[in-house]
N, C-alpha and C positions, 0 to 999 in steps of 0.2 A: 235612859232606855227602859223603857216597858220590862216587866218582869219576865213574862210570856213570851218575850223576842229568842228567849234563852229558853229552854227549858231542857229535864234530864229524859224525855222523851224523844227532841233534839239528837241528845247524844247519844240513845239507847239505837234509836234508829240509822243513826251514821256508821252505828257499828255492824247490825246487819248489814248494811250496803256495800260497806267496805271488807267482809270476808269472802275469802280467797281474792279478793283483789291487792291486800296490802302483806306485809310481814307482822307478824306480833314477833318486837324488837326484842332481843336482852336485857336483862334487867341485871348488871355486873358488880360484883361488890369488887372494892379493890384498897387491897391494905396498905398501899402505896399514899394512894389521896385520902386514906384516911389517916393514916399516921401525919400527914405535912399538915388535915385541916382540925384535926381534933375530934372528928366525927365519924359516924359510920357512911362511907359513900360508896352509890350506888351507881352505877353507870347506865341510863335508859338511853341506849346505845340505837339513836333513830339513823347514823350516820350507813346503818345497815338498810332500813328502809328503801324502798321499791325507789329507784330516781336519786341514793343516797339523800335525800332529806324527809322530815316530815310531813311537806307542805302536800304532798298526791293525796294525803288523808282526806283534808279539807276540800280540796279542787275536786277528786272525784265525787265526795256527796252531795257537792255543789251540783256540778252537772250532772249524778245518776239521777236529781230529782226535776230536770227541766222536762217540760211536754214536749209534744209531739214537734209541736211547732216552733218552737225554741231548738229544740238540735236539726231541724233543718237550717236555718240559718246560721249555727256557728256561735261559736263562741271566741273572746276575745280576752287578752291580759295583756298588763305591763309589768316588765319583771325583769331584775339584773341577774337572774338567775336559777333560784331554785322552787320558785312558785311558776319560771316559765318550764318546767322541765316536769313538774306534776300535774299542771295543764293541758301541757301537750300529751304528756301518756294516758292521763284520763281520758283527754280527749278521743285519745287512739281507740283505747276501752272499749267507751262508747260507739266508736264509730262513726265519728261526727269531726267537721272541718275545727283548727285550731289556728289562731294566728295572736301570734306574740309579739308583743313591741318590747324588744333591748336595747338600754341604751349604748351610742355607740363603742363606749369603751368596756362592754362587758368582757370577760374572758373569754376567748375564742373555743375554747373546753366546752361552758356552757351553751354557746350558741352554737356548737355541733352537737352537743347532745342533745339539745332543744330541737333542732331539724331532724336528729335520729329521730325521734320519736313521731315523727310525719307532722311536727308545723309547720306552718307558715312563718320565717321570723321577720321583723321589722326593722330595722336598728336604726335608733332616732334620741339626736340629745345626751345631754354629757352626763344625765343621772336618771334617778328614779322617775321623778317630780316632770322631765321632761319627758320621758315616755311613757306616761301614767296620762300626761296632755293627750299627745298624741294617739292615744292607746281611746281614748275617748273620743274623737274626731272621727277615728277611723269605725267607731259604734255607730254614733249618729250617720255615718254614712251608708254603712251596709246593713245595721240593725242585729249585727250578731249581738252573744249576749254577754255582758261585762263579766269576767268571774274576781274581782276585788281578791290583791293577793292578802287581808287580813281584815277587813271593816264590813262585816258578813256575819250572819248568826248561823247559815250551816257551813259556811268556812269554820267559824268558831267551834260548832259543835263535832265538825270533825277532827279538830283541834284536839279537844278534849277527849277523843277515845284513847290520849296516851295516858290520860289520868285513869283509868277504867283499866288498862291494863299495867299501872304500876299498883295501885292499888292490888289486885288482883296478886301481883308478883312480890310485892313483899310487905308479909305481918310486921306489924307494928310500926309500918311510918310514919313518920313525926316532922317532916320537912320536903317543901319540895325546890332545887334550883329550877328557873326558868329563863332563860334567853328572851330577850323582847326589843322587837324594833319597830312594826306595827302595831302590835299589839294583840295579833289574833291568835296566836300558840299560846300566850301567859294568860289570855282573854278567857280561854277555854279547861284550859287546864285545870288554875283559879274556880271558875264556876263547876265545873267537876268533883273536883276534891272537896270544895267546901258543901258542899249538897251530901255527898258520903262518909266525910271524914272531917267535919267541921273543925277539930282539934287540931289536924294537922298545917303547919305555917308554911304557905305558898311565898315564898322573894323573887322578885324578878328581879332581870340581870342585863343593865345595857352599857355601854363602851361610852365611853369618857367625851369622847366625838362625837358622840348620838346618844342625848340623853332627854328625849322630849318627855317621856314616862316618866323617867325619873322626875323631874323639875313639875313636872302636871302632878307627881300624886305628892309632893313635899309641896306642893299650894303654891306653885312658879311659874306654875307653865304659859306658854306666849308662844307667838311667832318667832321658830325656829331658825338659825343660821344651816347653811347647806350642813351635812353631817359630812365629819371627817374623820375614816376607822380602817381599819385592816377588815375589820369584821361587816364585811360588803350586804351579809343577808341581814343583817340589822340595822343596817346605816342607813334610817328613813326621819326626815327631819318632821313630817307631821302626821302622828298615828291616827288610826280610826279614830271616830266621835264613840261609837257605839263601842269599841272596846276600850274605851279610856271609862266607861262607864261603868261596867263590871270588874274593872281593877279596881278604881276607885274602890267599889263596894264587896271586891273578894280578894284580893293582893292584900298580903298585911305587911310588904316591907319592899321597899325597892332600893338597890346596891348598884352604883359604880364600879369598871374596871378598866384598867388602863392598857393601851395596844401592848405594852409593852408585858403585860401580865397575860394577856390575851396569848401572846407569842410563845412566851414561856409553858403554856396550858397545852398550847398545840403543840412543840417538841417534846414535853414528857410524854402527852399521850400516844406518843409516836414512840419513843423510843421504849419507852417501858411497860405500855400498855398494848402495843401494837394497834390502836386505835388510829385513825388518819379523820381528823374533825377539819371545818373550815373553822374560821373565825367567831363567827357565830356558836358556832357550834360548841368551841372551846369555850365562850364566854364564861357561862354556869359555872366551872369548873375551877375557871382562874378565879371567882367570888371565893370559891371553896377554901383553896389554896391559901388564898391571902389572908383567911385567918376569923371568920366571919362569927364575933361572939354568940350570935343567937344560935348557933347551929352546932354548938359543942356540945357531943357527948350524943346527941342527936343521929338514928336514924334517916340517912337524906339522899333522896332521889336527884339526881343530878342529870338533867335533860343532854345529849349532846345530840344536838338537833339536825345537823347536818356534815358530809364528809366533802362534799365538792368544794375543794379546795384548789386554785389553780396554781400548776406546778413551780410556775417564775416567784410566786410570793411564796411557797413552799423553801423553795432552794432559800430565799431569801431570809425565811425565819430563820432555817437550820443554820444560817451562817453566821448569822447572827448569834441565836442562843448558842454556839459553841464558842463565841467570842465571850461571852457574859460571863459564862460559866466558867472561865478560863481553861476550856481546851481547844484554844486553836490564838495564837501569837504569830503576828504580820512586822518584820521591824526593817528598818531603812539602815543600813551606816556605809559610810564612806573606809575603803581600805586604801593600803600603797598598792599601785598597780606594780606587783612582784612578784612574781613565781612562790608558791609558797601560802602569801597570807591567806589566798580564800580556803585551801585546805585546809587553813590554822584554825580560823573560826567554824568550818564545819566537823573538825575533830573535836572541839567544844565540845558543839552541839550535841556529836554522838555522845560523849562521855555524860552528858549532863541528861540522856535518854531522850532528848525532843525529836519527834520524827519528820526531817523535811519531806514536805509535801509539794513547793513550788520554790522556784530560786530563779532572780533575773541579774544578769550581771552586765554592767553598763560602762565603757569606757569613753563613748564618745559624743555623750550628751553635755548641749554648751557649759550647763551649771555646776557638770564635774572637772577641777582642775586637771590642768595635765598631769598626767603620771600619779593618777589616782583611779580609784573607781566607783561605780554606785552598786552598791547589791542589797537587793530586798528579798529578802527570805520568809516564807509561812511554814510556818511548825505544827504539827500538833503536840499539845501537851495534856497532862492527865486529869491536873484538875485544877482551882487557882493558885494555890499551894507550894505546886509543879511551874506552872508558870513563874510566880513571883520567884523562884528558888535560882530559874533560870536567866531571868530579868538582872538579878544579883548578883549572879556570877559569872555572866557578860561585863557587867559593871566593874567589878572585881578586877577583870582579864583585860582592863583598862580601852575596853569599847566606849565609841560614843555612838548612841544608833536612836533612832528615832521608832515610837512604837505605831506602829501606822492603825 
């Protein structure tokens, strides 16, 4: 990519365009993730941003600078989410028709906030890749105008006014995390910071299921396999051409992170930070977390890029991470069906402090002998410690139970 396709004049100008139309985010320091990563972190807290992500940055400079002739006709995207939801409000902005193609298993969240906003939505195809087709069919047909949700230099350069304002917001940094699934927030960022703050090290940060950036800048990259992640705003199996070219030459490091770290990232910052991140958004964070040598002792801006997280995969982390973390024990055993035993094991329980929360008791399923019973019980417990202690002294009290 040409030098000139980029430039800080780009970014100087997308930021004019974009006041009083966007938030200038928080920039949060939090002694929490910095104590787990070793570093000083910052939280550039985009999950607050207009349409909760950062993509309306990029999408409205895109279209504040189309003619006359070009917003009459409309414009167009393909998006699982939150590049449809910054299109469509820009679009609103402007004033001008919007129609989004999602594919059809996006979250039903997104694709009513996407029609709040006065689009048109699409739903076509079981991923990105399929309605990013389509989303281009339906151009060639009406002639609106494509807005690329990441492989764009004023996509890119709007990108990059979160660099301009972390900079801005904290003396002396020395690191930045970045989230990357296309490629056009770490594209931008990247060329941002390195134009101002040369010294400072940019890593991007993509999910273990979606790792086309990564694999392209360690010299691997190829035709991708479908992406498989929790982290949906990142799960794109082949990034821009044009921003795989300014990583290449402004990213000095690109990190792995696994759903499972991902999931983790998104319940503390839920419970202890009152932050509410999707997937993506958590990314940067879980890098943090797990322990990232280059980044100790380090100054480090930590992008969370987005909050539209849908509630069923929400519910589903939190039950999760409370099983990990050992507070929350599910167990299966078989008692005598007798007056007596199920008080017997639930006066345990009290004694041993675990608080029931569900209980099913079963006498008449083919697989429980006669004159027996099944009862599955869910506890909460304090921590793993709490758990194993209780695990034991079931054990002990001559249970035999199954831990579900």
């Amino acid at each position: 990519m040409p030098d000139d396709l980029l430039t800080m004049d780009m970014v100087n100008s997308a930021r004019q365009k974009l006041r009083g139309i966007i938030h200038t985010t928080p920039l949060d320091y939090s002694a929490l993730f910095s104590r787990l990563s070793g570093a000083n972190i910052y939280l550039k807290l985009e999950n607050l941003q207009k349409t909760g992500s950062f993509k309306i940055r990029g999408a409205y400079n895109k279209i504040a600078g189309l003619s006359a002739g070009e917003r009459r006709l409309g414009v167009i995207a393909a998006s699982a989410g939150n590049h449809a939801q910054g299109v469509a409000h820009a679009a609103f902005r402007a004033g001008i028709k919007s129609v989004i193609v999602m594919p059809e298993g996006a979250p039903l969240s997104k694709i009513a906030a996407t029609q709040g906003y006065g689009a048109e939505v699409v739903l076509y195809g079981q991923g990105y890749d399929d309605a990013y087709g389509r989303a281009l069919e339906i151009q060639r047909e009406t002639g609106a105008v494509f807005i690329h949700g990441f492989d764009d230099p004023e996509i890119m350069a709007g990108q990059g006014t979160i660099a301009l304002e972390i900079i801005e917001q904290l003396d002396g940094l020395e690191a930045v995390l970045v989230p990357a699934g296309g490629g056009g927030l770490l594209a931008g960022v990247a060329y941002t910071v390195k134009q101002l703050k040369p010294g400072v090290r940019v890593i991007g940060v993509q999910a273990r299921g979606a790792p086309a950036i990564y694999l392209y800048k360690k010299g691997c990259g190829g035709e991708e396999p479908p992406a498989a992640t929790i982290a949906d705003g990142i799960s794109v199996r082949i990034p821009g051409a044009m921003n795989l070219e300014v990583i290449k030459k402004y990213v000095d490091d690109m990190v792995l992170v696994d759903d499972d770290e991902i999931a983790m990232a998104i319940l503390m910052l839920l419970e202890r930070s009152k932050v509410m991140a999707e997937g993506a958004g958590a990314a940067g964070l879980a890098a943090a977390i797990k322990g990232l040598p280059e980044i100790k002792g380090l100054n480090v801006a930590v992008i969370i890029s987005g909050g539209n997280i849908d509630v069923n995969v929400l519910s589903n982390i939190i039950e999760r991470g409370l099983v990990e973390s050992g507070r929350r024990l599910k167990i299966k055993t078989i008692l005598p069906d007798r007056p007596g035993n199920l008080i017997k094991i639930l006066t345990l329980l009290a004694e041993l402090k675990a608080n029931i929360i569900y209980i099913n008791h079963h006498r008449t399923r083919p697989r429980v002998p006669l004159k027996q019973a099944e009862v599955e019980l869910e506890m909460e417990t304090e921590n793993k410690e709490h758990l194993d202690y209780i695990v034991k002294s079931l054990n002990k009290a001559g249970y035999i139970f199954e831990i579900l």
